[in-house]
Structures are given as structure tokens and as C-alpha cells.
C-alpha positions in Angstrom: 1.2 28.5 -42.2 -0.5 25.2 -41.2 2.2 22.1 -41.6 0.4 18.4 -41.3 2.5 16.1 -38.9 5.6 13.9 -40.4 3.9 10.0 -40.1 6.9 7.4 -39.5 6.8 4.5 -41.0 5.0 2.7 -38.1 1.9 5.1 -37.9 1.7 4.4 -41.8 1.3 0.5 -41.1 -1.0 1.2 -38.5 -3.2 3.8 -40.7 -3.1 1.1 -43.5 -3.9 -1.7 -40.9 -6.8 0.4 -39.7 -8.6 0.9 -43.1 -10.1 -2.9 -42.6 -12.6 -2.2 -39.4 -15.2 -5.0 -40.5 -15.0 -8.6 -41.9 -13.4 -8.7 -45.9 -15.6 -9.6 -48.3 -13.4 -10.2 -50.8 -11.8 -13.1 -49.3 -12.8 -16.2 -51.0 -12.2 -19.7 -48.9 -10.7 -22.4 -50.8 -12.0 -25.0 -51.9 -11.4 -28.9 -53.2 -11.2 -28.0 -56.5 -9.7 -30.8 -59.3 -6.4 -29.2 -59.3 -6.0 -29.2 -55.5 -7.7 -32.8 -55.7 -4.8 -34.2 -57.9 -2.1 -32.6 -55.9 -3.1 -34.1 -52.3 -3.3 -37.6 -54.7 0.0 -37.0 -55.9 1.3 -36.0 -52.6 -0.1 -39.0 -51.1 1.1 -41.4 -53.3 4.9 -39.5 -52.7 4.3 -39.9 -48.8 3.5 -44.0 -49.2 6.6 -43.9 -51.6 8.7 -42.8 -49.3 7.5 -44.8 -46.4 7.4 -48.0 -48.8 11.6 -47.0 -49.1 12.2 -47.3 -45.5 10.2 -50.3 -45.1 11.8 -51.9 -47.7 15.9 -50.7 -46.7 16.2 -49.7 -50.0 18.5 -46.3 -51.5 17.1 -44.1 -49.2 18.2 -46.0 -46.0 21.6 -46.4 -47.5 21.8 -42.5 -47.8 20.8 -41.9 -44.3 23.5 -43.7 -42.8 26.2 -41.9 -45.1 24.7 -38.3 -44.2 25.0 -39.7 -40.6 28.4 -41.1 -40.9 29.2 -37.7 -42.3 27.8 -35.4 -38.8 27.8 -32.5 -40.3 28.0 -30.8 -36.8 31.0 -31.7 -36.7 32.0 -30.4 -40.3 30.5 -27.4 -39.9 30.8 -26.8 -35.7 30.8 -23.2 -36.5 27.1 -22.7 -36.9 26.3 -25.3 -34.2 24.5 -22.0 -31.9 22.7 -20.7 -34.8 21.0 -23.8 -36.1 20.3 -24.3 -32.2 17.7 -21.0 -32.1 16.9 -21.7 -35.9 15.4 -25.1 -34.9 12.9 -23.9 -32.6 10.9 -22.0 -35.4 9.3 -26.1 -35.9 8.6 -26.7 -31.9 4.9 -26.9 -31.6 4.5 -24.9 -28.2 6.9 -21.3 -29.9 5.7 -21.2 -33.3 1.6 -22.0 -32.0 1.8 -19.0 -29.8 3.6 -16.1 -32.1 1.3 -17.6 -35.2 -2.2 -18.0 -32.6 -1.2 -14.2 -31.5 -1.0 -13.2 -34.9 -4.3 -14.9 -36.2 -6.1 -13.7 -33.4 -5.2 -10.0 -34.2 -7.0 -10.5 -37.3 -9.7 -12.4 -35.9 -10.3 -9.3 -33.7 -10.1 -6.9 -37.0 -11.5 -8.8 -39.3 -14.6 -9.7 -36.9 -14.2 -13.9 -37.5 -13.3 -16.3 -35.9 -12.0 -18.8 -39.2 -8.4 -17.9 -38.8 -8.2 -19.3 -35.5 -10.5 -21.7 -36.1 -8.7 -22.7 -39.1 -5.2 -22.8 -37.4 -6.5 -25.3 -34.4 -8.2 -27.6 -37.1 -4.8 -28.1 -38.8 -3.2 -28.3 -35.6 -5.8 -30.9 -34.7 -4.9 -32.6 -37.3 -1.2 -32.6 -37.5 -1.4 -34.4 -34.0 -3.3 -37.2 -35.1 -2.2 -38.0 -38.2 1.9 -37.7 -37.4 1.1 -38.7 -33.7 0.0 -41.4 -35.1 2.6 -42.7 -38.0 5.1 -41.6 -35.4 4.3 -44.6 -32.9 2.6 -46.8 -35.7 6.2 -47.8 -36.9 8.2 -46.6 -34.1 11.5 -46.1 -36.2 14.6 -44.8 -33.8 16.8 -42.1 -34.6 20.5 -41.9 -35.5 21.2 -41.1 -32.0 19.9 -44.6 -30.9 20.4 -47.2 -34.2 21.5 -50.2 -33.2 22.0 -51.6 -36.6 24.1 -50.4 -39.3 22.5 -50.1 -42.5 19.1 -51.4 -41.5 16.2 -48.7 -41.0 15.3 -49.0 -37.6 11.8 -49.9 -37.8 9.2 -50.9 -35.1 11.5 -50.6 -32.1 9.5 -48.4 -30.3 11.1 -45.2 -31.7 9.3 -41.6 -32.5 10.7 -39.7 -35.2 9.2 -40.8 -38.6 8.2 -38.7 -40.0 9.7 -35.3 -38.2 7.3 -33.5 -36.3 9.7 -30.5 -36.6 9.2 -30.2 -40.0 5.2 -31.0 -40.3 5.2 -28.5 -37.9 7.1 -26.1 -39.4 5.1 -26.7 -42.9 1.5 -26.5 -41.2 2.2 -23.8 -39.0 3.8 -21.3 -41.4 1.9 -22.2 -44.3 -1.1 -21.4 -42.8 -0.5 -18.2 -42.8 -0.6 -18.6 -46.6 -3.6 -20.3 -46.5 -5.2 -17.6 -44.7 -4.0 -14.6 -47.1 -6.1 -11.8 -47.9 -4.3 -11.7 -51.9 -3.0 -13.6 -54.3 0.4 -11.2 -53.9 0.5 -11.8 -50.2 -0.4 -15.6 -50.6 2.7 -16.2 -53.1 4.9 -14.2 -50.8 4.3 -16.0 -47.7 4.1 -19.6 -49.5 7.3 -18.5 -50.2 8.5 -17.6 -46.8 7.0 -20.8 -45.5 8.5 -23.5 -48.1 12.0 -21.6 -46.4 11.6 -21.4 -42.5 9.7 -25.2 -42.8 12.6 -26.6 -45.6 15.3 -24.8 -43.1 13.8 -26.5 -39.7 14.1 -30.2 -41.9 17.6 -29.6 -42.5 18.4 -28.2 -39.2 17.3 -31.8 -38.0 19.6 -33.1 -40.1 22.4 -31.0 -39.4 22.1 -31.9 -35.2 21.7 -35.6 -36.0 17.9 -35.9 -34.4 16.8 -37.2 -37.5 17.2 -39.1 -40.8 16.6 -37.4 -44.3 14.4 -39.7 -45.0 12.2 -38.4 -41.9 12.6 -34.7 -43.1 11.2 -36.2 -46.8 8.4 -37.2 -44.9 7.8 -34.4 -42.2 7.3 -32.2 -45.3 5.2 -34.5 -47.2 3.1 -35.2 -44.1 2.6 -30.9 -43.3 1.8 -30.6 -47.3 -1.0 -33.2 -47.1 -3.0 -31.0 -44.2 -2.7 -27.7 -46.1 -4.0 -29.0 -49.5 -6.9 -31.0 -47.6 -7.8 -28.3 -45.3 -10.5 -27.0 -48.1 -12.5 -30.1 -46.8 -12.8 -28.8 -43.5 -14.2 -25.5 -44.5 -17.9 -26.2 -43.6 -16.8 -27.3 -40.5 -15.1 -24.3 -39.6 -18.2 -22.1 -40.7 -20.5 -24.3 -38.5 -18.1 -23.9 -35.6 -17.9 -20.2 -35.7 -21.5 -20.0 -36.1 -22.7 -21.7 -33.5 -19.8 -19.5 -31.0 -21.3 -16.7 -32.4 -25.2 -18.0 -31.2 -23.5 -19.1 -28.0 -22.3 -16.0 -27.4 -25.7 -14.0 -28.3 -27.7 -16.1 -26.0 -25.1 -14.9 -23.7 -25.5 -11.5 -24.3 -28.7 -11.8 -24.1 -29.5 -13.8 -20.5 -27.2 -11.4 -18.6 -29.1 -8.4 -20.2 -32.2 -10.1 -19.1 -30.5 -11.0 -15.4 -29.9 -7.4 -15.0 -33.4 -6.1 -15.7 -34.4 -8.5 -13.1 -32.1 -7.6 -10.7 -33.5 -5.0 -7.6 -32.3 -1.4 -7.2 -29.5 -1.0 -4.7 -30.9 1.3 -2.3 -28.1 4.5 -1.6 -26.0 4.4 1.3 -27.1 5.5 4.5 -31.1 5.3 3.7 -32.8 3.6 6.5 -33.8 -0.1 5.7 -37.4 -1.3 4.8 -38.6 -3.7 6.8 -40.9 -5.9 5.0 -43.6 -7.9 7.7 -44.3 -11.3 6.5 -47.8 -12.2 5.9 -49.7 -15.7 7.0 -49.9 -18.0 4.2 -53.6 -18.5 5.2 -54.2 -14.6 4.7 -52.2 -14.9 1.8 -54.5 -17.0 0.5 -57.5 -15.5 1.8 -56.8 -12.2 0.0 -55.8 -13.5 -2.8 -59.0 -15.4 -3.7 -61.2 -13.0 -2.0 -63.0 -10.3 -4.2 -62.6 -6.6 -3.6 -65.3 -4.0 -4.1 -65.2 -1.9 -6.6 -64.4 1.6 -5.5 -66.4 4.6 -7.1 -65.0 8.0 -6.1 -67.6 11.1 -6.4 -67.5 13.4 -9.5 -65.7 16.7 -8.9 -62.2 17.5 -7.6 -60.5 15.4 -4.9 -57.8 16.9 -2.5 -55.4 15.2 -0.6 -55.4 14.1 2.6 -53.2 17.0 3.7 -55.0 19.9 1.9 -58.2 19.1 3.9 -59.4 20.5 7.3 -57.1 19.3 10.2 -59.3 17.2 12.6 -59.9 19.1 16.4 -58.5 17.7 19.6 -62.7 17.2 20.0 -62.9 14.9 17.3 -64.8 17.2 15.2 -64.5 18.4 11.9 -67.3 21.3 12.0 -65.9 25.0 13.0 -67.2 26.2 16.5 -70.6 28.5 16.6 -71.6 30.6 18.8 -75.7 29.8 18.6 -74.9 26.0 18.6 -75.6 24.3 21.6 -75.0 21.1 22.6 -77.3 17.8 22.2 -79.1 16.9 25.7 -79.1 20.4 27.0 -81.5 22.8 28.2 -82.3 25.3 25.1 -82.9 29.0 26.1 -86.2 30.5 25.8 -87.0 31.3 22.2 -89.0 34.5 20.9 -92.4 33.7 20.5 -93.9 35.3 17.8 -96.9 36.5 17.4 -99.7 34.2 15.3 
């Protein structure tokens, strides 16, 4: 009786990972449509809000001095270590390598190169755009206010908006960007709007930053995702022109190697090649041959033919023959 093997649960991933051996497509790539327009303008207009608050020292300010005053590692000192490893899910170097080694796994299955190309364009992006808000208004953390009650602004400070939590939102949600479903997007939207709403208040919790910067960290990670869609051609020009980089490639080594000699074996004796005069080079070169015309009939080779005597003569010997120069013999005379 003929049993079929017991599959754990890890060769059933793998079989159901393996069912997808060339490039889906079902996958549709997002686009700017009007409802994703009117979010990123809504989202927008929140992210000025917000930095129009600080500017201003208006509510907002007040409540990030009384959420510092508060220190809630002290309050809650118990879960200091855990919101220690938690945080580093929003550090740029951890989270780009785990999600880049994910992305290119499907790159590599999927036979495309948009999900990493996708991940480094939001990545790109994040830099810039937070890079730069960071050191345009240079607002000091809780750690280093000087002033009570004012917002620290301009004084050569980095952390506004949180790159922790833009991080966080960009790197995780592109995941959910990048889905394959509509099931898979919602569940890992989900998953993301967590770990990146997790890292913000982990900030908070150690002190390294205001609420306020959190409010905009996630604003600032939000805007990339819902204008990514804009980038799309981009991305498609990019990997095509890899893809033609890498056929002409392909294709000049392929060439190289029909060019390249033979490797005579090991241990044949070498050919010496005798260089010719340039003059003689010439000479034959331009110089034109006669036409060779070979007799009707069969030919033989040089070694089927009849071996030349020490003499230097061809013929067989004969009896009769005499040589040239020498006295004949008498010969019959006949009668007439």
C-alpha cells in the first residue's frame, strides 16, 4: 500500500510560494486617482497644520511640555527594556535590510525589479523631504529645551518631524503598497498603521521626542505612500532600461567568448608562429595569384603515390634500358 509523505506546515508555504515562477499579471500598479488625490491634499494641509501649531506655541506645545513633565519612563520603568528593542523596528539601517531582503525575494520570484525599485524611491524620498524639514527649523528635543513652554524652534535641533516614525510608516507600509491582494493589502496596512503608530509612541515614552514630532513623523511617512503613484513611470523606465543594460551585457560577453582562441591541452608542444616582413606582407597581399587548375580524374595524396629512389627517379628499373651517353649494343639487323 503506497502512503504519500506527511507535508509540515513549512513545505506547504514553500509549495504555495512556489506556484508563482514568473511575473503576476494580475497585479495592478496604483495610480493618482481623485480619491488618492484628495487624501495626499488633505494630508498635506494636516502636516502644515501641525507645523503652523508649533510655530505658533499654541495647544499643542503646551501639551508637549506636560507629557514631558510627566516621563513616563519613569511611570512606567518596568517596560523601559522592551520599548528599547521595540524602538528599533523605525531605525532606517534594521528595518531597510529585513524589508530590502524581503522585496528582493520577490523580485527574484516574481521576475521585477519594481519592489525594490519602489522601496529605494520612497526611501529616496523620505531622506530628502524629512532630511530636510528636520534642519529647515532645527527644533531641539525634550532632552535639550532650554525654555519652558516655548517650542524650541530654529536652534539648530533635528527631531521635527521624527524620523523614527516616517520611517517606520514608509518602510512598513510599503509592504502594503506592494501587495499582491486586496486581502493581503488591508492586512498588512493594518500591521503597518501598528508597528509605525507603536515606534511614535515608543519616542515618546524614552523622551527623544515631542508628540507633536510623532503627529508629524506620521503625517510626513503618509504623504510618500499616497504620492508614490506619481513615481510609477519612473520606476518602469528604471527597470527597463536595467533590464537593456543587462542584455547588452549578456550579449558582449557571449560575443567576447566566441572571439576568444582555443586553449591548446596540456602538454601539446607550442606552435611557433615566424613573423613575416611587413614589406612581404604587403607584397603578397596586393600581389595576384594564379589560378590553379587541377587535371580531371582522381587525385591521390602525396603519401599514396610512388616513393621517390635514393637516384632521384621516379621510373622503375629495366633491364633493356640503358643509360643516356653510352655505347648501345649491336642491334639485329634485319633483313630489307
Amino acid at each position: 500500500m503506497r502512503t504519500e509523505p506527511k507535508l509540515t506546515r513549512l513545505d506547504r508555504v514553500f509549495a504555495r510560494l512556489d506556484r508563482e515562477p514568473e511575473r503576476p499579471a494580475h497585479i495592478d500598479v496604483p495610480k493618482m486617482s481623485r480619491h488618492r488625490i484628495v487624501l495626499f491634499a488633505a494630508t498635506l494641509a494636516f502636516y502644515g497644520a501641525i507645523v503652523w501649531a508649533v510655530v505658533i506655541t499654541s495647544w499643542l506645545v503646551r501639551l508637549d511640555w506636560q507629557v514631558m513633565f510627566f516621563r513616563p519612563y519613569q511611570q512606567w520603568s518596568e517596560i523601559h527594556w522592551f520599548v528599547d528593542y521595540y524602538v528599533v523596528l523605525g531605525q532606517r539601517g534594521p528595518t531597510a535590510v529585513m524589508v530590502a531582503a524581503w522585496l528582493g525575494w520577490r523580485s527574484w520570484r516574481q521576475h521585477t525589479l519594481r519592489p525594490l525599485l519602489a522601496l529605494g524611491v520612497s526611501l529616496l524620498l523620505l531622506n530628502i523631504t524629512v532630511g530636510a524639514a528636520k534642519y529647515g527649523m532645527g527644533r531641539l528635543g525634550p532632552h535639550y529645551a532650554t525654555t519652558i513652554g516655548s517650542n524650541e524652534m530654529w536652534l539648530g535641533g533635528d527631531i521635527f518631524p521624527s524620523g523614527h516614525t516616517a520611517n517606520a510608516v514608509v518602510t512598513w507600509g510599503i509592504l502594503a503598497y506592494l501587495a499582491s491582494s486586496a486581502r493581503a493589502q488591508r492586512w498588512l496596512s493594518a500591521v503597518s498603521a501598528v508597528t509605525s503608530l507603536g515606534v511614535g509612541m515608543a519616542t515618546v515614552y524614552l523622551g527623544t521626542h515631542w508628540l507633536s514630532d510623532v503627529l508629524l513623523g506620521w503625517t510626513a511617512g503618509l504623504l510618500i505612500l499616497l504620492g508614490l503613484p506619481w513615481f510609477e513611470p519612473l520606476i518602469a523606465r528604471a527597470e527597463d532600461a536595467i533590464f537593456d543594460l543587462r542584455d547588452r551585457l549578456r550579449d558582449r560577453l557571449r560575443a567576447r567568448r566566441r572571439r576568444t582562441p582555443a586553449v591548446p591541452p596540456a602538454g601539446a608542444p607550442p606552435v611557433l608562429v615566424t613573423p613575416v616582413p611587413a614589406d612581404q606582407t604587403d607584397l603578397a597581399a596586393h600581389s595576384p595569384r594564379a589560378p590553379v587548375y587541377l587535371a580531371p580524374g582522381p587525385h591521390t595524396t602525396r603519401s599514396e603515390r610512388t616513393p621517390i629512389t635514393p637516384a632521384g627517379s621516379r621510373r622503375p628499373a629495366h633491364p633493356e634500358r640503358h643509360p643516356r651517353g653510352s655505347a648501345s649494343s649491336a642491334r639485329p639487323v634485319t633483313g630489307g
